[in-house]
C-alpha positions as CSV (number, residue, x, y, z in Angstrom):
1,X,71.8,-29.9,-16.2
2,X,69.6,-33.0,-16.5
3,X,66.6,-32.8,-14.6
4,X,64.2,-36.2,-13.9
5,X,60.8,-36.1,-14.2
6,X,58.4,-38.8,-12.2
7,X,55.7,-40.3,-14.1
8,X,52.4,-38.7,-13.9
9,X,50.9,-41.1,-11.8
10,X,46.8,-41.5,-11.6
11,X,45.6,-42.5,-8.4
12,X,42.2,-42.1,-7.6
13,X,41.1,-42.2,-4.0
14,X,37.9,-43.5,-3.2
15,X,36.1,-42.4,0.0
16,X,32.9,-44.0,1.2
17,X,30.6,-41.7,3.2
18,X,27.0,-42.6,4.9
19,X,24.5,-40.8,3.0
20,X,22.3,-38.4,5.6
21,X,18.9,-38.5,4.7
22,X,16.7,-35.1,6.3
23,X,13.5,-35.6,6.6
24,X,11.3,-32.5,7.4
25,X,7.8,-32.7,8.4
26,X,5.0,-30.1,8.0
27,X,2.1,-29.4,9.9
28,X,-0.5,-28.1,8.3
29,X,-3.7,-27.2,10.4
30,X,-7.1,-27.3,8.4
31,X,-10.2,-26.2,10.1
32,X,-13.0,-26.9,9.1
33,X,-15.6,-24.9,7.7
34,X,-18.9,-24.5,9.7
35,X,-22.1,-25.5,8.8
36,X,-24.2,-22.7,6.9
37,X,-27.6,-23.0,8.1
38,X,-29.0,-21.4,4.8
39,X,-28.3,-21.8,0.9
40,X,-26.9,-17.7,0.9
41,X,-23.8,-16.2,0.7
42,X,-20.8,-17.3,3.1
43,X,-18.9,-14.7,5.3
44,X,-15.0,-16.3,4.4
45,X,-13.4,-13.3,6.4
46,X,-13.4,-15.2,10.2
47,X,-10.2,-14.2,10.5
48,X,-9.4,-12.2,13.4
49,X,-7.6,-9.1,11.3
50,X,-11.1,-8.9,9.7
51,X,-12.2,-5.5,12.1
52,X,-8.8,-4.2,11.1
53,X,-8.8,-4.8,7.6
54,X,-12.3,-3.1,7.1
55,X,-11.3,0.1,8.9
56,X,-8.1,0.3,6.7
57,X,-10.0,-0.6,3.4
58,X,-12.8,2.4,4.8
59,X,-9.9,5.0,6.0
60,X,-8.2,4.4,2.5
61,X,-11.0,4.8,0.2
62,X,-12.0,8.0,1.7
63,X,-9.0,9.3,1.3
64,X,-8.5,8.1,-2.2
65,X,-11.8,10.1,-2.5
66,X,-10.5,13.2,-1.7
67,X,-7.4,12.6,-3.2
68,X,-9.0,11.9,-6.7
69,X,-11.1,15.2,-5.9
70,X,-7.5,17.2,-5.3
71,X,-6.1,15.7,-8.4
72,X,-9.0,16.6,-11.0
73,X,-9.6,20.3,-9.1
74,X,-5.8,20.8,-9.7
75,X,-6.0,20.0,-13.8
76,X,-8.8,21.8,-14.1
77,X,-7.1,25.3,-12.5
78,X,-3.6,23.9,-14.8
79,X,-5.6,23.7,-17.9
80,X,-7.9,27.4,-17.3
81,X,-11.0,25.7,-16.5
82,X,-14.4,28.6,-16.2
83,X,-15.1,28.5,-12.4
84,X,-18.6,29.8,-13.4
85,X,-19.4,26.6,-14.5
86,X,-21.2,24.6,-12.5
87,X,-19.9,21.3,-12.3
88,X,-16.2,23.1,-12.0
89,X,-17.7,26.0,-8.8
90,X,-18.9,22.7,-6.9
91,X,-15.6,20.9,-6.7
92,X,-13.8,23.9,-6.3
93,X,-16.0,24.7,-2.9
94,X,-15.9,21.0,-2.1
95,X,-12.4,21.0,-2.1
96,X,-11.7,24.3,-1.1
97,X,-11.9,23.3,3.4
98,X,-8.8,20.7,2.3
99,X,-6.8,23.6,0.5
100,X,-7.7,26.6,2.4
101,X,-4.8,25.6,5.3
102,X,-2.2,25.8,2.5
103,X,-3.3,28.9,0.4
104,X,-0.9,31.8,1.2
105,X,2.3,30.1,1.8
106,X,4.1,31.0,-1.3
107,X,2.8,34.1,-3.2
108,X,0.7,33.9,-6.2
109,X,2.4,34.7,-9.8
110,X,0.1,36.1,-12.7
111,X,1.1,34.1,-15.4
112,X,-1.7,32.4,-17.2
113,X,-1.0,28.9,-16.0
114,X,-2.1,28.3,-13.0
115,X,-0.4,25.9,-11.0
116,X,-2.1,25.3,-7.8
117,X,0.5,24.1,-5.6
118,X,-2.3,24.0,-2.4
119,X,-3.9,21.5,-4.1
120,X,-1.0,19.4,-4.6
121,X,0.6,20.1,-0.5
122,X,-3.0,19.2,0.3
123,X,-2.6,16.3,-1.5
124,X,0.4,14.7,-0.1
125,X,-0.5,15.7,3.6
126,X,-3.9,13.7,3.2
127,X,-1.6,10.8,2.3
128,X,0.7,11.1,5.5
129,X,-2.3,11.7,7.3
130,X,-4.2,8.5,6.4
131,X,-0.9,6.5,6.7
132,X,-0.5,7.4,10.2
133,X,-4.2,7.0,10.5
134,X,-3.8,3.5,9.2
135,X,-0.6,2.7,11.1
136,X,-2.2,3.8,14.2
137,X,-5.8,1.5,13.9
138,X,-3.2,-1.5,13.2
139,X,-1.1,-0.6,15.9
140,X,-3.7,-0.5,18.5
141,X,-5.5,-3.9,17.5
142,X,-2.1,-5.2,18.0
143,X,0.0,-8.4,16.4
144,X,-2.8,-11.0,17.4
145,X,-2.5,-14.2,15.3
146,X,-5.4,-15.6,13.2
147,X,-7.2,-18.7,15.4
């Protein structure tokens, strides 16, 4: 049985296409800055989230405040700190209104560590609290776009 083979042949096919050129075009828009009648500092914040962004920032560092608060009374009461101490009585009764609501909802053990597990739900419901506190104040001054 005697098969034929056909040459490899090399045939190159050249195709000629337009070349598309895309030109895309921005628009920028630069305002200018308005004249400062004195040599003091410049308000840069004209935009119109400015309102909103200062009522976030305020809403968040309270509650970073209390948080922080939370946070050291629950190492102190982990690592046995003497509540007749001065500095320790004052933030337990500064923090005790934000725990009180969640004291009592699982029973206390006595074993020498105490691990204060109102501090910690008080903790995380501050958190949800100010995020819906947050969403809310954006929500309400609505998806206006800067001018």
């Amino acid at each position: 049985m005697s098969t034929t083979h056909e040459p490899h042949t090399n045939e190159t096919e050249v195709i000629d296409r337009p070349v598309v050129e895309q030109r895309v075009e921005r628009i920028e828009r630069v305002r200018e800055p308005a004249p400062v009648a004195s040599a003091g500092p410049v308000n840069v914040t004209t935009s119109a989230y400015a309102p909103v962004w200062t009522v976030t920032r305020v809403i968040t560092l309270l509650v970073t405040v209390l948080e922080v608060l939370l946070l050291t009374r629950f190492g102190m009461k982990l690592l046995g700190a003497n509540a007749g101490q001065p500095l320790v009585a004052a933030l337990y009764g500064i923090t005790e209104p934000l725990v009180r609501p969640f004291q009592g909802i699982w029973p206390q053990t006595d074993t020498p560590v105490v691990f204060d597990l109102p501090a910690l739900l008080a903790i995380v419901f501050l958190f949800l609290i100010a995020a819906l506190v947050v969403a809310l104040v954006r929500a309400i001054a609505g998806n206006r776009t800067p001018v």
